[in-house]
C-alpha positions, 0 to 999 in steps of 0.5 A: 500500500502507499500513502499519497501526498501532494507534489508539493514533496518535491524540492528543486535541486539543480546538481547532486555532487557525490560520487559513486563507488561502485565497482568495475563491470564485470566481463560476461558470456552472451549466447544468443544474441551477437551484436556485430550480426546487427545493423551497426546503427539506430537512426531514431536514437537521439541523444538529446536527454541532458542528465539532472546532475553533471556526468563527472559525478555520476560514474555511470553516467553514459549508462544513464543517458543510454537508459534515458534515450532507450526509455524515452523511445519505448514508451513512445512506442508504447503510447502508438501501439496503446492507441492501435489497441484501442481502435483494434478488434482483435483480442490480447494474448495472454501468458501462462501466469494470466497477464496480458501480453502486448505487441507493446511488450515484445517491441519494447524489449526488443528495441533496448535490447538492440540499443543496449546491445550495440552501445554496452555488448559486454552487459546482459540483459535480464528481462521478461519476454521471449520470442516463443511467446511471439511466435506462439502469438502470431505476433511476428510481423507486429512486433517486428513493424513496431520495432523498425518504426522506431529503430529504422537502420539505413542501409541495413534494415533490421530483419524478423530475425534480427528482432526475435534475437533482440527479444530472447537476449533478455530471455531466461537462455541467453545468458547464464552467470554464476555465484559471484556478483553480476553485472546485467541490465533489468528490464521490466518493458511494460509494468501494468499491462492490465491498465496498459490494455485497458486504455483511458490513460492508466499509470503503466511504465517502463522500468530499467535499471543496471546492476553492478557487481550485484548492486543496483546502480542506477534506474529509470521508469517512464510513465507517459500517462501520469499527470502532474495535475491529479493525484495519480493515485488511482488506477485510471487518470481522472480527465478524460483527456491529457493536458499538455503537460504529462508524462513522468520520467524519473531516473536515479544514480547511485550517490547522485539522487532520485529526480523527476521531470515532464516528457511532455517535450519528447512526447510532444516531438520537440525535445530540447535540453536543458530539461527542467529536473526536481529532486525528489525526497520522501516525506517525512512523515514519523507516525504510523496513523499519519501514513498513507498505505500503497497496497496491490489491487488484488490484496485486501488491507485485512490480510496484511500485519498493520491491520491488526491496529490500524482500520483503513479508510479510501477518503482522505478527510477520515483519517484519524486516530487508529485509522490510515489512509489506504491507497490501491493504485497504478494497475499494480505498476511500478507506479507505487514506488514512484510515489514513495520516491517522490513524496507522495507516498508514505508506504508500500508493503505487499505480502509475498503471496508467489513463490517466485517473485520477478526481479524486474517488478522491483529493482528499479523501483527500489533504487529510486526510493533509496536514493531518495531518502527511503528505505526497501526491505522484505518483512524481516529486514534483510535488503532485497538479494538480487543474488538468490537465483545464481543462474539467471537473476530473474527471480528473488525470494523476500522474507514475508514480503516488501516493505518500502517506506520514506524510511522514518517509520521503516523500524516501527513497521518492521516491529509491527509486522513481527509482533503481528506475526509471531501472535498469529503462529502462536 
């Protein structure tokens, strides 16, 4: 659950001096997908996105900017397909687990894997999809049209091969690392694919982030329906259309902080830097009945520890004593953390309900909230092990669940769950 704030959380802040420290990357073994048997160039990429803090002092400030671009062309793409959806009669597929897969998910991940592959080839890419799911689908010729939409290549136009290939450099063979730290992209292409499906301007994003020697170092989520104007804490905006000023675009760097800007310019088609940035920091609220909670759509307030002393209310103006203000937004995207980066939120906290949790659903979410200011652990307190899984990184295992707060009440919360917890199994 996440408790919602006002924008006015938000301090503008021109640069960020500290530096990271993070180590060098590692070299890497990709198997499926060669970059040197792909067009060398992407005409559509531009590298146009100014970062909210001089490069000097982010030491993975060309992997930023590389994000930047690649997140900005995605969800563009996201917005065209978005549209060809709604005016389509044709159904969505769907995957094992029941959630809905897009042309839009394939495309994306296609697209930065071919970016990201040409301009970091030692770096793997662990993500959702896979081209069996495209082929199965009979989406090939869609996501391939897509693709090269947005990433035409001169004289050597990508091929469906090409593309299939783009989309299984993320996928669970491609690459196999070990025990010791990793170096790997991790990309979620569509988080919130429910509302991304529903249409009428629902809050999904495109999450990724870059892990360094096993440690997030740096994230970016794009979420090109969000907007300033409403609380954007629903699932669906309130306006029925979108103002001129929309989009959110949110990057982090590791020791550089957590900060915000408009993607009105890049959706609009005119681009221009520099961009106006805004620090981000999480509020700062210190008790428990002030907090306002970010809780899945599927998952009812009853079934999680911090119902045993607090009732929740959906109405903002009852918030009192023993009462806490209970939030379910964004179609369960990353749009949660968002909020708690940002100030708007107090708290998300999920059960871990799965046995197998996606890395991909978090990761970036959790770098933002920390280098705003807040704090990100499972139910017991440990930081999130991007380690567990040895093989392919793809899935982690939290203790309990997630517990994501502007860290002023991390401990208090930590305390409840555990007190909560411990009377029910006795």
């Amino acid at each position: 659950m996440i408790l919602s704030h006002s924008s006015r959380q938000f301090s503008t802040v021109r640069f960020n001096l500290p530096t990271s420290s993070s180590p060098a990357l590692l070299p890497t073994r990709i198997i499926t997908f060669t970059p040197a048997s792909l067009p060398r160039r992407l005409s559509h990429f531009n590298c146009t996105s100014a970062l909210p803090f001089p490069a000097e002092t982010a030491k993975h400030h060309r992997e930023l900017q590389a994000a930047i671009d690649v997140v900005e062309t995605a969800y563009k793409l996201c917005l065209e397909v978005q549209t060809a959806l709604q005016s389509s009669s044709g159904g969505v597929p769907g995957k094992s687990d029941d959630t809905p897969v897009t042309v839009a998910d394939f495309s994306v991940q296609a697209l930065i894997s071919l970016e990201l592959g040409r301009r970091f080839p030692s770096i793997p890419l662990v993500a959702e999809e896979d081209s069996a799911s495209v082929r199965a689908n009979n989406l090939v010729e869609p996501v391939v049209k897509a693709v090269v939409d947005k990433a035409s290549a001169g004289d050597e136009p990508l091929t469906a091969e090409h593309v299939l290939e783009a989309i299984d450099r993320g996928g669970p063979e491609a690459f196999t690392f070990g025990a010791e730290p990793a170096t790997y992209w991790l990309l979620d292409p569509i988080d919130g694919t429910r509302g991304f499906v529903m249409g009428n301007k629902a809050l999904f994003v495109v999450g990724l982030a870059l892990v360094v020697d096993g440690e997030i170092v740096l994230g970016v989520m794009g979420c090109p329906c969000w907007q300033d104007s409403n609380k954007c804490i629903s699932g669906v905006q309130e306006e029925k259309s979108i103002p001129s000023e929309t989009g959110l675009l949110m990057v982090s760097h590791i020791g550089c902080g957590t900060w915000t800007r408009s993607l009105s310019a890049v959706l609009n088609g005119t681009p221009k830097t520099p961009y106006s940035w805004t620090r981000c920091f999480v509020d700062s609220c210190s008790i428990v009945p002030q907090a306002r909670f970010c809780i899945t759509e599927s998952e009812p307030w009853e079934a999680l520890p911090p119902a045993a002393l607090y009732t929740s209310t959906a109405d903002a103006d009852s918030v009192g004593d023993g009462r806490v203000l209970v939030l379910k937004p964004c179609c369960g995207s990353l749009c949660k953390y968002l909020l708690v980066a940002s100030g708007r939120g107090s708290v998300f906290i999920q059960r871990r309900k799965e046995k197998v949790i996606k890395a991909w659903d978090h990761a970036v979410g959790i770098i933002c909230v920390l280098e705003a200011g807040g704090t990100a652990t499972d139910w017991e307190g440990n930081q999130v092990d991007l380690a567990a899984d040895e093989g392919g990184r793809r899935n982690i295992y939290p203790q309990g669940g997630f517990l994501v707060s502007n860290g002023k009440i991390h401990n208090q919360l930590l305390e409840l769950i555990s007190s909560t917890l411990t009377t029910v199994s006795g």
